[in-house]
C-alpha positions in Angstrom: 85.0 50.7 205.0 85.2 52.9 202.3 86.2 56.7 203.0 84.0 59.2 201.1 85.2 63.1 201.6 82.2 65.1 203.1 83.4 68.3 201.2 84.2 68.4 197.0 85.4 72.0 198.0 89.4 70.7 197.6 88.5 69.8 194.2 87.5 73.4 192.9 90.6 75.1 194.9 92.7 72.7 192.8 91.1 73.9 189.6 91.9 77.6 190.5 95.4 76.5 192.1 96.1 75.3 188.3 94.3 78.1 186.7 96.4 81.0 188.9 99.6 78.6 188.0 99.0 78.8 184.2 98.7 82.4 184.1 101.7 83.1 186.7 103.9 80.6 184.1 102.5 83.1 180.9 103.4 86.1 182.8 106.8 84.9 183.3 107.2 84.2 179.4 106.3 87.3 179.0 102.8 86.6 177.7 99.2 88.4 178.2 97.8 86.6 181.4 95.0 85.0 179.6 95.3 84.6 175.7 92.0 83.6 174.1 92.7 79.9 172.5 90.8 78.0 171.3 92.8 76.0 174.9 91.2 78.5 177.0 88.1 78.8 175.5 87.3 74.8 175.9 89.0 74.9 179.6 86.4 78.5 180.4 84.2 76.4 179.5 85.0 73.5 181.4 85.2 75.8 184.7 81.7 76.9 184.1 80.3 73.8 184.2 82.3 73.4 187.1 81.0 76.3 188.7 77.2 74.9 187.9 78.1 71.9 189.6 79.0 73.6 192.8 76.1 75.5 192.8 74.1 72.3 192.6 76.3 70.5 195.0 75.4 73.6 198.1 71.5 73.5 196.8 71.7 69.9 197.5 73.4 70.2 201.0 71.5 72.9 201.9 68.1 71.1 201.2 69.2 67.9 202.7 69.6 67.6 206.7 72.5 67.4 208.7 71.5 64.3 210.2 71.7 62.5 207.2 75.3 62.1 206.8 75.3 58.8 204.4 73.2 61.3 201.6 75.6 64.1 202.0 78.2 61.9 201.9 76.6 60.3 198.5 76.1 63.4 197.4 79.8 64.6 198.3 81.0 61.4 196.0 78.7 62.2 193.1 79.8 65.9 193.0 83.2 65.2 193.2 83.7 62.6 190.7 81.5 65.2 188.2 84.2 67.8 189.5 86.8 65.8 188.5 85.7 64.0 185.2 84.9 67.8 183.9 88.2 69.0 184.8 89.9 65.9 183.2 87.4 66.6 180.2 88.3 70.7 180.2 91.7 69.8 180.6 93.0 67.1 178.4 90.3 67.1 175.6 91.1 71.1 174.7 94.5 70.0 175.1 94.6 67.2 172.4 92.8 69.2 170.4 94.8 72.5 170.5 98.3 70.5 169.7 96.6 68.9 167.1 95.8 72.6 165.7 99.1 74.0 166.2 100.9 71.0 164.6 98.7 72.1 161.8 99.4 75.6 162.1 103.0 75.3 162.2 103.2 72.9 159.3 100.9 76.2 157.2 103.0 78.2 158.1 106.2 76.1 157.0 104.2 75.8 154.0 103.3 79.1 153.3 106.7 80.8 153.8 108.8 78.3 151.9 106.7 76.4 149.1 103.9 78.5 148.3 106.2 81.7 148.3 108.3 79.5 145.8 105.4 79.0 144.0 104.2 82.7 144.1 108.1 83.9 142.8 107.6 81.0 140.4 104.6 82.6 138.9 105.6 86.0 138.8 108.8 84.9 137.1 106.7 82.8 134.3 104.9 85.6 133.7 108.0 88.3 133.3 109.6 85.1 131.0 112.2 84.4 132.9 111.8 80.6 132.7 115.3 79.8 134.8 113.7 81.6 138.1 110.6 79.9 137.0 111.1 77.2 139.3 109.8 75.3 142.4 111.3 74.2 145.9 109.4 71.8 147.4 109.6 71.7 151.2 106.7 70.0 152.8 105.8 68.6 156.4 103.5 66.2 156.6 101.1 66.3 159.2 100.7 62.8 161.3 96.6 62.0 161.7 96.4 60.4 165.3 92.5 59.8 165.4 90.2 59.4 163.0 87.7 62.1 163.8 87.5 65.9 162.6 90.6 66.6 164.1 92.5 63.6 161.6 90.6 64.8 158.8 91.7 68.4 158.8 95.3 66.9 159.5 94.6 64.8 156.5 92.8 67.5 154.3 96.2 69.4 155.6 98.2 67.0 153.6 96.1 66.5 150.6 96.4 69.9 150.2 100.2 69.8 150.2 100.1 66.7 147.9 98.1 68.7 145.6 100.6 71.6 145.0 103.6 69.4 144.6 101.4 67.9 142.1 100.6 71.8 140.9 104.7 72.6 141.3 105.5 69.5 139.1 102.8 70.8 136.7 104.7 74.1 136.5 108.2 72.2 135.8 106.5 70.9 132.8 105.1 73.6 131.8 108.2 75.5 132.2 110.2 73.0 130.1 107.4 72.7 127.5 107.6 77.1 127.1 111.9 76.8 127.1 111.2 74.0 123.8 108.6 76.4 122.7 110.7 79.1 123.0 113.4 77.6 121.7 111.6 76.7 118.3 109.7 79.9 117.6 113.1 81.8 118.1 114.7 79.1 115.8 111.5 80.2 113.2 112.0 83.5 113.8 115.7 83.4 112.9 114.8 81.0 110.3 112.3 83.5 108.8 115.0 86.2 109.5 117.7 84.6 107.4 115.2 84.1 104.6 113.8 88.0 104.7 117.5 89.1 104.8 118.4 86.5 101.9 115.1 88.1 100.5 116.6 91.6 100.8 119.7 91.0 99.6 118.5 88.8 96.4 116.2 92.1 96.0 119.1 94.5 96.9 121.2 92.0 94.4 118.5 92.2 91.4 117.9 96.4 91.9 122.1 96.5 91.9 121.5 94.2 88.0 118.9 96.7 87.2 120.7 99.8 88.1 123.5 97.9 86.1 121.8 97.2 83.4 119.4 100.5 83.0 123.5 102.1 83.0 124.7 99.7 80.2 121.6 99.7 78.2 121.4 104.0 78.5 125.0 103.8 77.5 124.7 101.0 75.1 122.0 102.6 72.9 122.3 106.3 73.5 126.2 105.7 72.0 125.6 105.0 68.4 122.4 107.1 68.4 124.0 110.1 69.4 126.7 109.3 66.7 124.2 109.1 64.1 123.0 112.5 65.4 125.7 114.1 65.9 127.0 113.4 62.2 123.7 114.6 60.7 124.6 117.6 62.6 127.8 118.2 61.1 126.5 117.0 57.5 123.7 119.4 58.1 126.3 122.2 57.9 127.8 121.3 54.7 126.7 123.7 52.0 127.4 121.6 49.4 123.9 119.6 50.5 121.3 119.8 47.8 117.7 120.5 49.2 116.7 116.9 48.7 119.9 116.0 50.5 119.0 118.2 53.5 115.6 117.1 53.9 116.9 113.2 53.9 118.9 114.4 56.9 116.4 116.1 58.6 114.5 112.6 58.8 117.3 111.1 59.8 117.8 113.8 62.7 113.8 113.3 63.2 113.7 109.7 63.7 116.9 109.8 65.7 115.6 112.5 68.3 112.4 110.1 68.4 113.9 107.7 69.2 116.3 108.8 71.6 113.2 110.4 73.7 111.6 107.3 73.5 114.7 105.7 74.6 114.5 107.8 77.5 111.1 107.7 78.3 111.6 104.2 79.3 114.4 104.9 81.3 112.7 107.4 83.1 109.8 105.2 84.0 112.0 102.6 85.0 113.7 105.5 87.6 110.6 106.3 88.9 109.5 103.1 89.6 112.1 102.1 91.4 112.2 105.9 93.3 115.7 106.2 92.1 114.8 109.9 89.8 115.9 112.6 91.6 115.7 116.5 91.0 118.8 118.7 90.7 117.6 121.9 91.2 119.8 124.9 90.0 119.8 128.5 89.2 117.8 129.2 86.0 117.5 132.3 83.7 113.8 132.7 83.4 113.7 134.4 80.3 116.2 132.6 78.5 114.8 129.4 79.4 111.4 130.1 78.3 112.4 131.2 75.2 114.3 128.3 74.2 111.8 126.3 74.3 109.2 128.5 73.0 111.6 128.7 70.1 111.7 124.9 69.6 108.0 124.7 69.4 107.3 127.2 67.5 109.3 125.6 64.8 107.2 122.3 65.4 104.1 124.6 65.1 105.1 126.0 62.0 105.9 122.7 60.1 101.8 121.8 60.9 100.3 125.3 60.3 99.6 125.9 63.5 99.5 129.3 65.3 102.0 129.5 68.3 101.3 131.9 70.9 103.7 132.5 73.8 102.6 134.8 76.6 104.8 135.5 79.7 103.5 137.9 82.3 105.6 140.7 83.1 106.3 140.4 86.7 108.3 136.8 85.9 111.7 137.1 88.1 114.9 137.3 86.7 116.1 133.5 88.0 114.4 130.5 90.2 115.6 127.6 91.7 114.3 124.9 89.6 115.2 121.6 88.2 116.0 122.8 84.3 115.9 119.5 82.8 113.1 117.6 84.5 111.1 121.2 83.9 111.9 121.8 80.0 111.0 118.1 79.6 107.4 118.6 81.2 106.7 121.5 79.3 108.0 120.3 76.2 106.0 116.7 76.2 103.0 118.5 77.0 103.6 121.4 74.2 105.0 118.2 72.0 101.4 116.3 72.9 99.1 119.8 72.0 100.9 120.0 68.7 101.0 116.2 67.8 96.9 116.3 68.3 95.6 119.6 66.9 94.7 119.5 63.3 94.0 123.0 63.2 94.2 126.4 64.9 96.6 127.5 67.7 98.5 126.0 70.4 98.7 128.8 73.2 102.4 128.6 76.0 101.5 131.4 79.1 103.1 131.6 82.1 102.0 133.9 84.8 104.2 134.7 88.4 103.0 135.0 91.6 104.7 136.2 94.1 106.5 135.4 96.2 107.0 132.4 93.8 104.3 130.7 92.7 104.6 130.5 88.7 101.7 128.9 86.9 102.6 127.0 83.2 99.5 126.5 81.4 99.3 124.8 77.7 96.2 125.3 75.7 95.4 124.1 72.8 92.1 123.4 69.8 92.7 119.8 69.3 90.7 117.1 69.2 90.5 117.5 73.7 89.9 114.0 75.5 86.7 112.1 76.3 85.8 112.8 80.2 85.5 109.2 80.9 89.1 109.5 80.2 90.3 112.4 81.9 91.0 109.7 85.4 93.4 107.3 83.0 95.2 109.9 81.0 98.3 109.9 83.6 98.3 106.3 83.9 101.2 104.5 81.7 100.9 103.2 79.1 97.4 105.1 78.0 97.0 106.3 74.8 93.7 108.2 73.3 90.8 105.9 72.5 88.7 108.6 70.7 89.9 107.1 67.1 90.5 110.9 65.9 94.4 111.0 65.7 96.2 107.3 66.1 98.0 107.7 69.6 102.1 107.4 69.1 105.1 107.3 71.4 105.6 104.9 74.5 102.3 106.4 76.3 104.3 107.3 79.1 105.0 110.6 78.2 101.8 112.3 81.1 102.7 109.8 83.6 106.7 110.6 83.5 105.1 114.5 83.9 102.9 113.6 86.2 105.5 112.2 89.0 107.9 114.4 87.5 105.8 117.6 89.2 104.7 115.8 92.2 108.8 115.2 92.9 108.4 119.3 92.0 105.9 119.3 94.6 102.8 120.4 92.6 100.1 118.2 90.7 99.2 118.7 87.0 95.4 119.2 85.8 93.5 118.7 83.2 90.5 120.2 81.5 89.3 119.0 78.3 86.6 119.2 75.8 86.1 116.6 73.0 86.6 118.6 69.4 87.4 121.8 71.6 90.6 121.4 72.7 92.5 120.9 76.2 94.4 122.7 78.6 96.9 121.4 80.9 98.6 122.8 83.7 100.6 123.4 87.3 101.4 126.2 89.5 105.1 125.6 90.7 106.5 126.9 94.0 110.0 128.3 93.5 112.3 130.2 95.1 113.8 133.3 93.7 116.9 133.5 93.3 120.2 135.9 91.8 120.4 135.6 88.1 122.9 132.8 86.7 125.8 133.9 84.4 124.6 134.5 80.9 125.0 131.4 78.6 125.2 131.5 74.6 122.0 131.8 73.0 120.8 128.5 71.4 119.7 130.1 68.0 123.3 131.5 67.2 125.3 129.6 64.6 128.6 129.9 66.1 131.3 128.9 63.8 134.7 129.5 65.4 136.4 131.8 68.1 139.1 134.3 68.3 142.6 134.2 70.2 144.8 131.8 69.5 144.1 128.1 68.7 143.1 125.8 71.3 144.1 122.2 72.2 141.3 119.8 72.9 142.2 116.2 74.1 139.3 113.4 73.5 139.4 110.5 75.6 136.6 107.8 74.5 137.9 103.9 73.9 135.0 104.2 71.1 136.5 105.3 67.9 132.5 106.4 66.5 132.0 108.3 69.6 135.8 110.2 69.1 135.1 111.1 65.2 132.3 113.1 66.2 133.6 115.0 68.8 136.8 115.5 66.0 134.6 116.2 63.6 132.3 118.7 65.7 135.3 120.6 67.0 137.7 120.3 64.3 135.8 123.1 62.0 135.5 125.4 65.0 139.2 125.6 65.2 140.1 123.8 67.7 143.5 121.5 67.6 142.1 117.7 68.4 144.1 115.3 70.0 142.8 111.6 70.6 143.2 109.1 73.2 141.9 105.3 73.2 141.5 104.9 76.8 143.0 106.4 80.5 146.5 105.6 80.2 147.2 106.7 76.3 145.6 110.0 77.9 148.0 110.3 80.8 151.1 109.6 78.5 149.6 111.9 75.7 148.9 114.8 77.8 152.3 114.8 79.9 153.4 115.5 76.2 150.8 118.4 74.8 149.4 120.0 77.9 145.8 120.5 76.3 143.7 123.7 77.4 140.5 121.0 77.7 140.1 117.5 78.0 137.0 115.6 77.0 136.5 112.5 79.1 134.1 109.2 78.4 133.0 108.1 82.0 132.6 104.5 80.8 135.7 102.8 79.7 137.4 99.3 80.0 140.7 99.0 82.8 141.0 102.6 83.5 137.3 104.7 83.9 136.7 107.9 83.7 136.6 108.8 87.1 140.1 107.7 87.7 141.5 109.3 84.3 140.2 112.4 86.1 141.7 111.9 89.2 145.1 111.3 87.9 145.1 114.2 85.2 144.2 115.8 88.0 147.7 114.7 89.9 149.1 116.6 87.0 151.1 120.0 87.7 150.7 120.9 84.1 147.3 120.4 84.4 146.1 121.8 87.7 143.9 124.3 86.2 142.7 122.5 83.2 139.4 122.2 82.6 137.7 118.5 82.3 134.4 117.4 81.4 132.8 114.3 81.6 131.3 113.7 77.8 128.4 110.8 79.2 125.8 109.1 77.4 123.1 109.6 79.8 124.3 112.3 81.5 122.5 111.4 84.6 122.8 113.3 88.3 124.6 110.0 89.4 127.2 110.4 86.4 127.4 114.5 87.8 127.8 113.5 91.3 130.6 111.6 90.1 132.2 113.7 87.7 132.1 116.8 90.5 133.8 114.4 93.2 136.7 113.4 90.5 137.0 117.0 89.9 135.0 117.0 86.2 131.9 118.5 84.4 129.4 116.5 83.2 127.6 117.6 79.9 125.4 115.0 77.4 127.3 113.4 74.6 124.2 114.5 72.6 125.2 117.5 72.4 124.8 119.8 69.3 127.9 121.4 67.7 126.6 124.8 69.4 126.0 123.8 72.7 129.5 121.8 72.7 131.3 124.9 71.8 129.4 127.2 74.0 
């Protein structure tokens, strides 16, 4: 016979046994007595039913009588297997389920803290470019699936998702070798393009050197047996032997020459300026003197058309400035040259007016045949010419735009205002500084035709024999003692010999130049104190710069036999 327990009680006090020995075994670990799991939660759970059950087990026994042992002994069964089934069911079901959560959990956490914080580095690297730290460690546990309900698929969603970023991570190595290749290419096209823009710039620095080069040969080159052709209509001009006919063929010959020659340099100014290579060299200037040089050259030009000159200055004008002399007299005499060239008849009016504390206005008026207004916006450009039909346009027509950037390196702007049969008027307030007056120089109109004291050695260094006959012949009458020399090293042995009290130097010449005939002159004891200058062709600031440095002046050859000797 079959024994049946008449009381379930045992199997609740075995339920709280376990309970009060799972919280005695968490103390000991250290742990909160009861940690909220999802465990706990299932097993709490569990208990209450447990506890329903009890209360339905002593509502039974209470309703049914003691006499009737076999139903309390039925009932004692039935409540007692229900104990036990729900503590199997609280106990093992939240159990299976928890380890299958933590196995998850752990392997998350594996993932998170070794690939996916590769990944994260990986990312943050790719996007600082740093391609070699760019990379991706994969370290991944895979979760086992033991059933095949909701707890197997989030083990195998678990591992889907880990199959998916080792597919992302092997993504990333390709795209981290496909940016290195890129990478690598557009830095091999950008060196690629950088070679060809420095080949560019050196092929341009190359052809500017060729054009400096050249624009120095052809100056040289053309300005040499022009200013030999002046300079011996100079000294022929002085012979008074000359018939009147005689003098005015020379004349034409000095007109034509001086045309040409500004011509000549017209184009080599514009070929400065457009490659920015004209620079100013400003210097002390005597005011007066210099405005009434060229008031005196015009006024000649005036005077061969009929024209009335008139040349106001303002009484206030300082003594000296700080101006450019040459870039400035050529301004003001291409725009007196242009009012003379195109008035017919009447006056052609030179004022300047000061400022102070050093503004000086040059203004040029004049009753020509003025300019059409449509073409007032073109009359700076190159190359323009007047269109109005009343006086053919001559010269280069760069003569306004060469003033034009000449002023604006000056810092100041040239304007225009013009009337057609009226006349035009040009001009530019200057800023300058004022400055101590320069040394008095000769004055241009004096015929000078010797000195006093005793004669004077001059030694002429030039490897052209044209360019040494003038000089001879320009000095020669004044009294000086010439000596020639064909090139640096007859000068050296030549003037070991004579000691000469001035030595005229050609900067260009074959083996030995200019510059280093100076320099060794210079090396000289007998010649410590002697004074050189550099005789040039162009006489540019470059040809200065270099003459100063070897210890040289530098003065045009085109020089007059006046301004030589003064």
């Amino acid at each position: 016979m079959t024994a049946y327990p008449e009381n379930p009680t045992g199997s609740y006090l075995g339920a709280v046994f376990y309970l009060w020995r799972k919280i005695t075994d968490r103390r000991k670990r250290g742990l909160r007595a009861i940690s909220w799991t999802l465990h706990l939660k299932l097993a709490s759970a569990m208990l209450l039913v447990l506890a329903l059950d009890a209360v339905g087990y002593l509502n039974a026994v209470y309703h049914v009588s003691a006499n009737d042992k076999a139903l309390l002994a039925i009932l004692a069964i039935i409540f007692t297997v229900v104990a036990l089934l729900t503590i199997a069911v609280g106990l093992i079901l939240p159990g299976v389920i928890s380890y299958a959560a933590i196995e998850v959990s752990e392997a998350a956490d594996h993932l998170a803290g070794g690939t996916l914080a590769d990944f994260s580095r990986a990312m943050l690297a790719l996007a600082a470019s740093d391609l070699e730290e760019a990379r991706v460690k994969l370290d991944f546990t895979p979760v086992v699936v033991r059933s095949r309900d909701e707890v197997g698929d989030m083990a195998s969603s678990f591992n889907r998702l880990q199959q998916e970023i080792a597919r992302a991570a092997r993504g990333l190595d390709g795209a981290r070798e496909g940016l290195r290749e890129a990478r690598h290419s557009l830095e091999q096209r950008v060196e690629e393009r950088t070679q060809a823009e420095r080949e560019a710039r050196q092929a341009a620095d190359a052809a500017n050197r060729s054009k400096d080069q050249f624009l120095a040969n052809i100056s040289h080159d053309l300005r040499t047996p022009l200013n030999a052709i002046l300079g011996y209509t100079q000294i022929l001009l002085h012979d008074d032997k000359l018939t009147e006919r005689q003098v005015s063929g020379l004349k034409v010959i000095s007109r034509s020459g001086e045309h040409l020659l500004s011509l000549i340099n017209d184009l080599l100014d514009f070929a400065k300026i457009e490659a920015r290579k004209l620079d100013l060299d400003p210097r002390d200037v005597a005011v007066a003197a210099f405005l009434s040089s060229i008031a005196e050259i015009v006024s000649v030009r005036a005077a061969e058309k009929n024209l009335d000159f008139e040349f106001v200055c303002a009484p206030n004008l300082p003594s000296a400035i700080r101006a450019d002399e040459k870039r400035l007299r050529q301004v003001l005499l291409n725009l007196l040259d242009n009012a003379i060239k195109f008035t017919k008849t009447g006056y052609v009016r030179f004022s300047v007016t000061f400022t102070p504390p050093g503004t000086l206005c040059f203004e040029v008026e004049d009753t020509g045949i003025g300019v059409e207004s449509l073409e007032l916006d073109t009359i700076f450009a190159a190359f323009a010419r007047g269109q109005n039909g009343r006086v053919p346009a001559a010269g280069t027509g760069l003569g306004l735009a060469i003033c034009r950037d000449i002023v604006r390196l000056m810092g100041a702007e040239i304007h225009v205002h013009s009337q057609v049969g009226q006349g035009s008027c040009f001009w530019f307030k200057l800023e300058t500084t004022v400055s101590a007056a320069p040394l008095a120089t000769v004055n241009p109109s004096w015929i000078i035709t010797g000195y006093k004291d005793e004669r004077k050695k001059v030694m002429v260094v030039d490897d052209v024999l044209d360019n040494r006959a003038v000089l001879v012949d320009m000095l020669t009458p004044l009294g000086f003692v010439v000596t020639e020399a064909k090139d640096g090293a007859d000068a050296l042995e030549k003037a070991s010999a004579q000691v000469p009290d001035l030595v005229l130097v050609d900067l260009v010449m074959p083996d030995m130049d200019g510059l280093e005939t100076i320099r060794r002159l210079r090396c000289m004891r007998t010649l410590e104190g002697t004074p050189v200058i550099v005789v040039s062709a162009s006489a540019s600031r470059d040809d200065s710069i270099v003459s100063l440095a070897g210890g040289g002046e530098c003065v045009p050859r085109k020089a007059d036999r006046s301004g030589l000797a003064s």
